[in-house]
N, C-alpha and C positions, 0 to 999 in steps of 0.2 A: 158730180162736178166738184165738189167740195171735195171726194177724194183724192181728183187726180192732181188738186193745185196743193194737198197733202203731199202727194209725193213728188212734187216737183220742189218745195221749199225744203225737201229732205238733205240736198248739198250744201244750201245755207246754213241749216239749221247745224248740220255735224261740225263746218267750219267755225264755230264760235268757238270762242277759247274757254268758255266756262263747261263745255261739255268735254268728260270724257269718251274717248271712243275705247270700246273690250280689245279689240284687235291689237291696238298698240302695246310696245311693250319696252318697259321702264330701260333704259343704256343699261347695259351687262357691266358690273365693278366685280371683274377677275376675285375668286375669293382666295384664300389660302390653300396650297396645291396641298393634296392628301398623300402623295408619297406613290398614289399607286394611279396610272394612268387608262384606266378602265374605269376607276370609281369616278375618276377628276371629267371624264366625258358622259358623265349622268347627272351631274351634279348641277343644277341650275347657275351657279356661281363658279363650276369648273373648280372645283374644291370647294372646303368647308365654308361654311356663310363667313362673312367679316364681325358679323353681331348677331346676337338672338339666341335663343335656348333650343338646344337639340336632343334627342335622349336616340340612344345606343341603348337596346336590348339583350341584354345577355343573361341566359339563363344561367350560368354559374361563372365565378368568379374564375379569372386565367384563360378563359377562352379563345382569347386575342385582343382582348380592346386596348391594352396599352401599347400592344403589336401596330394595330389599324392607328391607334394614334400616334405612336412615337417619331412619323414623321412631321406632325404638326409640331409637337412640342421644341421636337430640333428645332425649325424653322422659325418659331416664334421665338425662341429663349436667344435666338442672333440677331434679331429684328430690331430691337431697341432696350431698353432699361425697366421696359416694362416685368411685371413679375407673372407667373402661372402660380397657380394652387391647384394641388390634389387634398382633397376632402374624402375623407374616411375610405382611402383602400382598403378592401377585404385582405389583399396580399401584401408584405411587408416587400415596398418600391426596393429594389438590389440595383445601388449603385454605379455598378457596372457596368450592368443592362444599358443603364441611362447614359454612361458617360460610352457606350458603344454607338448608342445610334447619335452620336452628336449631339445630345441636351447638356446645354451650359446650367450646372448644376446649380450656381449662385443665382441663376432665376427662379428656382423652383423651391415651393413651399408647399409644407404637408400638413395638414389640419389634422391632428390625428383626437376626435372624439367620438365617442358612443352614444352623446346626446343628442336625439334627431332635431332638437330646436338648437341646439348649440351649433349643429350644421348647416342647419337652413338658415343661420343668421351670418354666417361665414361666409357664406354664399354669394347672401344678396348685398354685404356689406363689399365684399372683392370685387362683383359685378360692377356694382352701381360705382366704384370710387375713379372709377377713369385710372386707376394708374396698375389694372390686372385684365392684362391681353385673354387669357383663359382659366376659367375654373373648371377642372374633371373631378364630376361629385358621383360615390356610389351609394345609392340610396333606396332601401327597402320597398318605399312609394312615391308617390307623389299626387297629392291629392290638383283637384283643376286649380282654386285658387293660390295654393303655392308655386304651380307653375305661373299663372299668369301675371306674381308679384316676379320671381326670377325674370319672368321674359321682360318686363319692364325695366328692372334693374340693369338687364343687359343691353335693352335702349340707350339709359341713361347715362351709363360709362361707356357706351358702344364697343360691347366687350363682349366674349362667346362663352358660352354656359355648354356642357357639353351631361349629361346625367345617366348614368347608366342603372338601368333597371333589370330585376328580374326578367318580368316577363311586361304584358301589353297591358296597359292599364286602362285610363280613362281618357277620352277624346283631346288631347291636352292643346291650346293653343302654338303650336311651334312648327316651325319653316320644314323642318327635316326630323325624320324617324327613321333610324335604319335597327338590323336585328341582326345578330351573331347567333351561325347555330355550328352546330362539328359538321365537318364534311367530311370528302375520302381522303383517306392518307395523311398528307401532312397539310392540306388546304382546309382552310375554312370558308363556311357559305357566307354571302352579306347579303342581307335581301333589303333593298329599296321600301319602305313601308309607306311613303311620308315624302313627299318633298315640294316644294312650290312651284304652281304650273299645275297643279294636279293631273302629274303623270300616273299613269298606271305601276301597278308594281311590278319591277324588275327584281334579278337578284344576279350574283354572280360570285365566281370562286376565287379566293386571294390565297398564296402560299404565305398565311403572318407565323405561322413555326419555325421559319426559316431566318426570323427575326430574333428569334430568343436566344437565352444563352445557352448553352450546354448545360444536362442537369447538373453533371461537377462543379460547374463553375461556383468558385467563391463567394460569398455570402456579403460577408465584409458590413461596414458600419450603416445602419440605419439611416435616411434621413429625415431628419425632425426640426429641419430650423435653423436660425441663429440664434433660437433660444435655449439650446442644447441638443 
């Protein structure tokens, strides 16, 4: 008897507003479109999150990540007066590239140091300050607690950390993981690693070659700043 007057107070009980119900699920806030319309209908936010730390796996440096990304960075460097940083490129950024895919150049800043604490303070100091839309850091590792101070920081300026890694590391607290590998021809693969919802993993092929420059193309001035 006691159980069936259990499960009769079960519509009451869910109605209460201090209970959450699993099934529900938080209003969708559109994130930042990815440039590529395949990736943008997998993505929990329909492109890249608005805040939080992401890491991009890429086994070597040039693969495409600045390919996959350089439709973000266009998009945000038009957006407002906010700044981007790129933190220790392994390849020296070619301005041209940049100012090809539409990056408003005077948004963008380059950390350029060798020192892994001098980068991971760059980081969370851009993150956290409210006034840097996005940080792309390339970074040999990343141990769990310097991810979980980045994700925090990215909270706090409600700003997007984006990290690219060798390979897979440790179980890191973060919304999305995706992984760069070669494909056939001129396509590279993305495989879904990671992403909120705990979806299974996916993967799929992008043409980001098709993004680059010609290897001729002109080299021209580094950028380093407005501090030289």
């Amino acid at each position: 008897m006691g159980e069936r007057q259990s499960v009769h107070a079960l519509p009451s009980l869910l109605a209460r507003q201090d209970i959450w119900v699993g099934q529900e699920i938080a209003p969708l806030v559109p994130g930042h479109g990815s440039g590529f319309d395949s990736l943008d209908a997998l993505l929990p936010d329909r492109g890249w999150p608005r805040q939080g730390l992401c890491e991009l796996i890429c086994p070597h440096p040039g693969l495409g990540e600045l390919a996959l990304l350089s439709p973000l960075l266009a998009t945000l460097s038009r957006q407002s007066d906010a700044l981007m940083l790129l933190v220790a490129p392994p390849l020296l950024p070619v301005p041209q590239y940049l100012l090809q895919q539409g990056i408003a150049m005077e948004r963008l800043y380059w950390v350029d140091s060798l020192d892994r604490k001098e980068q991971l303070w760059a980081m969370e100091q851009a993150l956290s300050s409210g006034g840097c839309q996005l940080v792309l850091a390339w970074l040999t590792h990343l141990s769990l607690s310097e991810a979980r101070r980045l994700q925090l920081a990215s909270e706090k300026g409600q700003s997007l950390g984006i990290v690219c890694l060798p390979s897979q590391q440790e179980a890191h607290p973060v919304p999305l993981k995706l992984a760069l590998e070669p494909g056939e021809g001129a396509q590279v693969r993305l495989r879904l690693l990671k992403r909120r919802g705990g979806a299974g993993e996916v993967s799929l092929n992008l043409a980001l070659h098709d993004r680059l420059l010609p290897a001729n193309a002109p080299v021209g001035q580094l950028i380093r700043g407005p501090w030289g």
